[in-house]
C-alpha positions as CSV (number, residue, x, y, z in Angstrom):
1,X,-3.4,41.3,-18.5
2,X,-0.6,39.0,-20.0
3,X,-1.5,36.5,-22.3
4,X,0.6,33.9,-24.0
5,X,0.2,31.8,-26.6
6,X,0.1,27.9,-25.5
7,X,1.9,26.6,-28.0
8,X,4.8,29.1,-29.1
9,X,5.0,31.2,-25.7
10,X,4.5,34.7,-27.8
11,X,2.5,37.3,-26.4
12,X,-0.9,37.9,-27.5
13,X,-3.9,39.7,-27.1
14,X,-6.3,38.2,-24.1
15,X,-8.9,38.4,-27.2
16,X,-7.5,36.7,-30.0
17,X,-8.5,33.1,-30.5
18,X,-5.4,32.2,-32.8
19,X,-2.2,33.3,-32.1
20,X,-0.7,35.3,-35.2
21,X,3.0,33.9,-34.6
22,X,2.3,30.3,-34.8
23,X,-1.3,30.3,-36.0
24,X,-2.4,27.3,-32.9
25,X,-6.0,28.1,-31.6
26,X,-5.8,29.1,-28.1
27,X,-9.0,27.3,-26.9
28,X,-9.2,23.4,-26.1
29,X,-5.5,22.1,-26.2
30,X,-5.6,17.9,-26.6
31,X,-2.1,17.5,-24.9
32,X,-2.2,15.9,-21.2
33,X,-1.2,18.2,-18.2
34,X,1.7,16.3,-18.0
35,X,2.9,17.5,-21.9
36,X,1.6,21.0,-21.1
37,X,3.8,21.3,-17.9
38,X,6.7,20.3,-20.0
39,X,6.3,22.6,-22.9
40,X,5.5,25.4,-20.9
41,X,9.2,25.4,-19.1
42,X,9.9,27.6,-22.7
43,X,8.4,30.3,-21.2
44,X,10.1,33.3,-21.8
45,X,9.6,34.8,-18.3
46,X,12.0,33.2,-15.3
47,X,10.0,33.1,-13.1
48,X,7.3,31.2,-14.6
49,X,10.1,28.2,-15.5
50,X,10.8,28.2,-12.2
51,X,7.4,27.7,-10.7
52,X,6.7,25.1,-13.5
53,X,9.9,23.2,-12.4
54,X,8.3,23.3,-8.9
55,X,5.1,22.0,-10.1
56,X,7.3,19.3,-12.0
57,X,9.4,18.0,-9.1
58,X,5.6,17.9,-6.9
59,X,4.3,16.0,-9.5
60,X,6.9,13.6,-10.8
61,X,6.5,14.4,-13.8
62,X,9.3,11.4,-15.4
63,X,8.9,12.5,-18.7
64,X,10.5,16.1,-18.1
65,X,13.5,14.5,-16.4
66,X,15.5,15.4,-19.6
67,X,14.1,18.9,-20.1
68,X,14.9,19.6,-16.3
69,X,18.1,18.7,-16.7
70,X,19.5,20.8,-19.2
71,X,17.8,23.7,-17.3
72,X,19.6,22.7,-14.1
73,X,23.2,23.3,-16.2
74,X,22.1,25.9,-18.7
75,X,19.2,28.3,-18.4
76,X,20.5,32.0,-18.0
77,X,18.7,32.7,-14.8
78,X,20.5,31.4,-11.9
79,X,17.3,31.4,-10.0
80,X,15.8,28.5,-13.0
81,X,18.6,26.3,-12.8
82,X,18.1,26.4,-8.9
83,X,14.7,25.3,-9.5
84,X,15.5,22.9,-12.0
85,X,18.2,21.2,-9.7
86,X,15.4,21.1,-6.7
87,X,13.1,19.2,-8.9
88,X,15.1,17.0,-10.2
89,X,15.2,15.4,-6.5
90,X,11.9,14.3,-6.8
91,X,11.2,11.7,-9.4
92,X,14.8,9.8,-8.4
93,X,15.5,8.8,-12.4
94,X,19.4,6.9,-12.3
95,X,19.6,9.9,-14.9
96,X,19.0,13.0,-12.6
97,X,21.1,11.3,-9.8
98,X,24.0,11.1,-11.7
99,X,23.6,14.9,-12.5
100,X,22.7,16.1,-9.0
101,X,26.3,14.1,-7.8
102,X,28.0,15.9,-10.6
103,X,26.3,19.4,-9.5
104,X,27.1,19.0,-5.8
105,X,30.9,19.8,-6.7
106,X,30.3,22.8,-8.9
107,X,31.8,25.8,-7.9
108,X,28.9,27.7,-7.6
109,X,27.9,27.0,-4.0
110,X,24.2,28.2,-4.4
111,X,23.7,25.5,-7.1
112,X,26.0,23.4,-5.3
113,X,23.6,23.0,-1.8
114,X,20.8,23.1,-4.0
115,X,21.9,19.8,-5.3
116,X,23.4,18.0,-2.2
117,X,19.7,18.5,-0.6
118,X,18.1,17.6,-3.6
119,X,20.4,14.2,-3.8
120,X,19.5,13.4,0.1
121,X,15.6,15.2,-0.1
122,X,13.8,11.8,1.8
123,X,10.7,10.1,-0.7
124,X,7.3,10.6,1.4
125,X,6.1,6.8,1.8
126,X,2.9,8.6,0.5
127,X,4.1,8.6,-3.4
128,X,5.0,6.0,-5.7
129,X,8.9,4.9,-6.8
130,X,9.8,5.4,-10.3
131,X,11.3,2.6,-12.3
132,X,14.5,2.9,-15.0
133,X,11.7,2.7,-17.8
134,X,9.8,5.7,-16.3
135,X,6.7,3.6,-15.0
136,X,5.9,3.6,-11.4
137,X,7.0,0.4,-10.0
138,X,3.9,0.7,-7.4
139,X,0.9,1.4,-9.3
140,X,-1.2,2.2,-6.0
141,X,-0.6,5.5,-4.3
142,X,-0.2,4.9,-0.7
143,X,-2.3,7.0,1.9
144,X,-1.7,8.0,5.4
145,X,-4.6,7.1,7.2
């Protein structure tokens, strides 16, 4: 089995309680799920950005709007920036609108779709808006009942 560290993203030994690269402990990390879903889009496997841009997008995470956006225009694997682009439907930040216009005229028509569905994907009434400031405007989660 793989194992990375959860700091630096080097490969270590499933054993090892400290990773030799960067020295952080491997056990209890204090950061919030949110900050560990952002960091970890440094993963050095594609495939594991692009399920943790998934996971961003399905969670709105605000705070990675930034982060998502410069993997939408410049992460080597095509497949990443897709996934980037999708999630950056999701939290509807002025920021990531602006970008998703801009993408839905680039030349590269996988990218391109990916970012005209993302710029018209409909909010569920069951999730919250997010404001300029990056605080939901609606503190309450609605429920279908």
């Amino acid at each position: 089995m793989i194992a990375y560290s959860t700091h630096c993203w080097t490969e270590i030994d499933t054993k090892t309680d400290l990773c030799p690269h960067c020295g952080t402990g491997q056990g209890a990390d204090p950061r919030s799920y949110e900050e560990k879903l952002v960091a970890a889009l440094a993963h050095p496997l594609p495939e594991a950005r692009a399920r943790i841009c998934w996971l961003i997008g399905e969670n709105r995470i605000h705070a990675a709007v930034p982060c998502l956006m410069h993997m939408a225009e410049h992460d080597p694997d095509l497949f990443v920036q897709k996934a980037g682009v999708e999630a950056l439907g999701l939290p509807r930040d002025s920021r990531s609108i602006a970008l998703l216009d801009a993408m839905s005229g680039s030349a590269n028509r996988f990218l391109a779709d990916a970012a005209k569905k993302s710029s018209i994907a409909p909010r569920s009434p069951d999730l919250p808006e997010w404001g300029e400031s990056g605080s939901m405007q609606d503190s309450t989660v609605r429920r279908k009942t």
